[in-house]
C-alpha positions in Angstrom: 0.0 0.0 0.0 3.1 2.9 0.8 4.4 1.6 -2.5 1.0 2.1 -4.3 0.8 5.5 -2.3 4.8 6.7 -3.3 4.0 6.1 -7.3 0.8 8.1 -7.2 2.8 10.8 -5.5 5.3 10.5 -7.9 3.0 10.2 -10.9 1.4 13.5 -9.4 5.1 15.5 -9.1 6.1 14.0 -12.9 2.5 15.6 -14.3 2.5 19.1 -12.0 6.4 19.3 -13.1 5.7 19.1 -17.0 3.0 21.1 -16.3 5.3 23.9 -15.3 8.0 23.1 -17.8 5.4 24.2 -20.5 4.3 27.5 -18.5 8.3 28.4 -18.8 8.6 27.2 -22.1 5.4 29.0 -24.0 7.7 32.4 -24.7 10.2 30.2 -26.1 7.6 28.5 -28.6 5.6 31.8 -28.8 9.2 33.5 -29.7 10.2 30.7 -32.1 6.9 30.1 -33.5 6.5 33.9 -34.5 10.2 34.2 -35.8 9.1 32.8 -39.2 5.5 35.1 -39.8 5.3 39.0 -41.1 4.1 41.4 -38.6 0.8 41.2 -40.1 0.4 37.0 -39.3 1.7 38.0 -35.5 -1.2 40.7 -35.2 -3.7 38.2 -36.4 -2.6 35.3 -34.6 -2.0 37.3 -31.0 -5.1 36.0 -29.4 -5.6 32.8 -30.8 -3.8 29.4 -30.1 -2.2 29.9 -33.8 0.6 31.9 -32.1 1.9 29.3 -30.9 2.5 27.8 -34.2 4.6 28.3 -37.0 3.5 28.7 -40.2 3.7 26.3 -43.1 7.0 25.5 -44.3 7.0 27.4 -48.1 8.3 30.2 -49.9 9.4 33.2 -47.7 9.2 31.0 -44.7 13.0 31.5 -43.8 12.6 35.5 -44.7 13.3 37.0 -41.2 16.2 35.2 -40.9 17.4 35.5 -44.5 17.2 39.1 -43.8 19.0 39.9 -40.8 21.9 38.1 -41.9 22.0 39.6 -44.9 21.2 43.1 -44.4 23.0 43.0 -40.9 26.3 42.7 -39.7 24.5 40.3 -37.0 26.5 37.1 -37.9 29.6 39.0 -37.8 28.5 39.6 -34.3 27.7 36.6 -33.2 31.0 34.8 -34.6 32.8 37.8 -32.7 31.3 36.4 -29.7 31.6 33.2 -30.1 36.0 33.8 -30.5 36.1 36.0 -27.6 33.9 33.5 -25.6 36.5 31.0 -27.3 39.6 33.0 -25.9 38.5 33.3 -22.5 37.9 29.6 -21.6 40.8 28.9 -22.4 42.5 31.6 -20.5 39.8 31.3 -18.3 40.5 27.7 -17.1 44.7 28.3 -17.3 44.6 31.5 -15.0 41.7 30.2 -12.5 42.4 26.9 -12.7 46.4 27.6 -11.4 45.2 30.0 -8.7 43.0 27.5 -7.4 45.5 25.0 -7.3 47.8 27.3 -5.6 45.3 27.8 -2.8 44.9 24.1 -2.8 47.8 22.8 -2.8 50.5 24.7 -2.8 51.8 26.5 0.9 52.6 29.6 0.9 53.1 33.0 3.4 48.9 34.3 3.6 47.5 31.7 2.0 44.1 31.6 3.6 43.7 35.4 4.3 44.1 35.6 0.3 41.5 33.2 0.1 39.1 35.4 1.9 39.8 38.2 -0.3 38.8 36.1 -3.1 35.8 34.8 -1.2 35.1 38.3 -0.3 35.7 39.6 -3.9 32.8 37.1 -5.0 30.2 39.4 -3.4 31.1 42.1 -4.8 28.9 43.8 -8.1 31.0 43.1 -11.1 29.9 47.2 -11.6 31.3 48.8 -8.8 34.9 47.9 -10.7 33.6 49.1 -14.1 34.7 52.1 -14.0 38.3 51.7 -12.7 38.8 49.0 -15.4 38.0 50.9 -18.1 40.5 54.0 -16.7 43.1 50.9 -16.3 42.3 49.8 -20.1 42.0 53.7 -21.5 45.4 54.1 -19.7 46.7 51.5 -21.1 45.2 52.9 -24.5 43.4 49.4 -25.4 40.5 50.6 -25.7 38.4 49.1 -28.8 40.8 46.5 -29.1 40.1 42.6 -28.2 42.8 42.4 -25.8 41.7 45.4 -23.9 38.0 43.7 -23.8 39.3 40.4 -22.2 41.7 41.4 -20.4 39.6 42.4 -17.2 37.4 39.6 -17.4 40.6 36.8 -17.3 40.2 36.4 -13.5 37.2 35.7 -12.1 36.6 35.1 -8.3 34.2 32.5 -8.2 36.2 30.7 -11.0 39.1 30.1 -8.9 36.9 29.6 -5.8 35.4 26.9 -7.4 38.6 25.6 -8.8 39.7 25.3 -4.8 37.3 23.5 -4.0 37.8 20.7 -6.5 41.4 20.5 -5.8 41.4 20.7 -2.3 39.8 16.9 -2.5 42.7 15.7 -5.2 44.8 12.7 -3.1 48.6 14.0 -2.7 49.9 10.7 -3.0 49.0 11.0 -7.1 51.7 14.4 -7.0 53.9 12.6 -5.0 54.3 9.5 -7.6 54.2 11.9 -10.3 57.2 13.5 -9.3 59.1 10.1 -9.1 58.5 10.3 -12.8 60.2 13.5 -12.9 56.6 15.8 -13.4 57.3 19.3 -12.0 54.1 20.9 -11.2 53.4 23.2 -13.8 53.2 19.3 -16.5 51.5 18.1 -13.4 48.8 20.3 -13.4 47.9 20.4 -17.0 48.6 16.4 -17.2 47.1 15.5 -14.7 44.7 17.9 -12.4 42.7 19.0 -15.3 42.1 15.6 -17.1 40.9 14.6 -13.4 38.7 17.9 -13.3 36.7 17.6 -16.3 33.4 18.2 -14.4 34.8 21.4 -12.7 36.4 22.3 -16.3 33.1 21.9 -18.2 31.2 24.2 -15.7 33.7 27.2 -15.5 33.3 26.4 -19.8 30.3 27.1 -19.4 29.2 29.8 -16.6 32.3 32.0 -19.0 30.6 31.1 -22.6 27.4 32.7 -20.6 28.8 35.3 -19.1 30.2 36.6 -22.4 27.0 35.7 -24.3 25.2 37.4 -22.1 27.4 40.8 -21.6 26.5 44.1 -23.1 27.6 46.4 -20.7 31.4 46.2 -20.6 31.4 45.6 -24.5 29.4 48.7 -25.1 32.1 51.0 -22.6 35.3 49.2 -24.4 34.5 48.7 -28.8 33.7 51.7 -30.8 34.3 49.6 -34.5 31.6 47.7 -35.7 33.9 45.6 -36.5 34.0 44.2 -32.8 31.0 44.5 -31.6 29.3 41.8 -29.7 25.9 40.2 -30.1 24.4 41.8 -27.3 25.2 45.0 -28.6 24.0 44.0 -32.1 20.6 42.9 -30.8 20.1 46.3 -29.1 21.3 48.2 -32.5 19.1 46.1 -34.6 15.7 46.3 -32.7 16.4 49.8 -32.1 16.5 50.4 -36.2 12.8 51.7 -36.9 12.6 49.5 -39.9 13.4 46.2 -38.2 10.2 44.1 -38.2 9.0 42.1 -35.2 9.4 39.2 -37.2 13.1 40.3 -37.5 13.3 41.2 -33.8 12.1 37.8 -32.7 14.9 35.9 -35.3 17.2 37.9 -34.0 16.4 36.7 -30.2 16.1 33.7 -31.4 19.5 33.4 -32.9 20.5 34.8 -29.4 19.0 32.1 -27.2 19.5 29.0 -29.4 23.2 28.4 -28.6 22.4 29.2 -25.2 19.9 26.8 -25.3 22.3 24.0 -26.7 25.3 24.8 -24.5 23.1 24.4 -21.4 21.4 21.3 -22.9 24.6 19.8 -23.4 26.6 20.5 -20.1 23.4 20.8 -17.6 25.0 17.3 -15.8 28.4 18.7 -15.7 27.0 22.0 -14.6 25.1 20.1 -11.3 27.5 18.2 -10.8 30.1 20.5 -10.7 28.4 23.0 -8.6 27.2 19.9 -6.1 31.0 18.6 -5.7 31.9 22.1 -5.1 29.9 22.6 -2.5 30.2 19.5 -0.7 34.1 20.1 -0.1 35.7 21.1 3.4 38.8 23.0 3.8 
């Protein structure tokens, strides 16, 4: 009978949870659906359960999105994005990734009162330190140039908190028998930490690819070209153009949110799991 009562119960929480799921996921389908109609099709179809369905697949039904890319220098945006995101994994995980070791492993003077700077740097707003970046970058005259944009954005607090916490757990006895095959620590680390990080690796991939994605303010304070622009920034321009449609405004967000969408898709384990192991470390 308390087995018969536990699968109702979970039959119950499996239907009220889809349930929800769909309540989320009916701007996605509206926005999607609507991507692929004139403005006129959206009016009509506003009230009516057709908004929530494309139309059929025929001539012109690819138009929005034939037209921003062509008329636009959106994709140029996007694949901007998309190398800048690029660059700063990979320098992302290399800087973060060795200052968390450091303050795993390694012993030195103020080793834990620089970990509660970092800890303490986590709650600060990223814009309170705007504005004395972009002094450091305009002193540095880098300004509209991609090194000045990811330069600032290399180390990240939680990044190498989270990096800590992985390694903190790593046995010693795998550094110590790496060493008898003459593996300094810098081979060490690369060889060996990060190949036994992967979940850790995958979510700092990911929270960075996001965090880029997802920027507009520091790109709009740094690039000037068009050349460099972002796709946040490129999203604001085009929906702000008087003849962009809201058939082209919604293929444009939805352009925006589909790689989003697939990154998060893809990684969402890693991403749990990453952020459960983290916080179930002591030390």
């Amino acid at each position: 009978m308390k087995t018969r009562k536990s699968k109702v119960l979970g039959i119950i929480l499996v239907v009220v949870m889809i349930i929800l799921s769909l309540l989320f996921l009916f701007p996605v389908v509206w926005m999607i659906a609507n991507s692929f109609k004139g403005d006129a099709a959206i009016t009509a179809d506003m009230n009516t359960i057709q908004a929530f369905v494309p139309p059929a697949p025929g001539k012109g039904f690819f138009n929005n999105y034939v037209s921003i890319i062509t008329d636009t220098n959106f994709l140029r945006y996007m694949l901007n994005t998309l190398f800048y995101a690029a660059l700063l994994i990979v320098l992302g995980v290399v800087v973060n990734g060795l200052a968390g070791y450091a303050l795993a492993k390694i012993k030195f003077p103020f080793r834990d009162k620089w970990l509660m700077i970092i800890m303490m740097l986590m709650i600060i707003p990223s814009e309170t330190i705007i504005t004395i970046n972009f002094l450091f970058i305009a002193k540095l005259g880098l300004l509209n140039t991609v090194i000045g944009y990811i330069l600032p954005m290399i180390v990240n607090p939680f990044n190498i908190f989270l990096f800590r916490q992985v390694f903190v757990s790593l046995p010693d006895d795998v550094y110590e028998a790496a060493q008898l095959d003459h593996c300094g620590p810098v081979k060490y680390f690369f060889t060996m930490v990060l190949p036994m990080s992967k979940t850790v690796v995958a979510t700092v991939s990911v929270f960075t690819f996001l965090n880029v994605w997802n920027d507009y303010l520091w790109p709009s304070l740094v690039f000037t070209s068009s050349d460099l622009l972002t796709t946040q920034i490129g999203l604001n321009s085009i929906t702000s153009n008087e003849n962009t449609t809201m058939g082209q405004t919604l293929a444009v967000i939805t352009l925006i949110t589909i790689p989003v969408i697939i990154i998060y898709s893809l990684f969402s384990k890693q991403i749990v799991e990453g952020v459960v192991s983290t916080g179930s470390k002591e030390g």
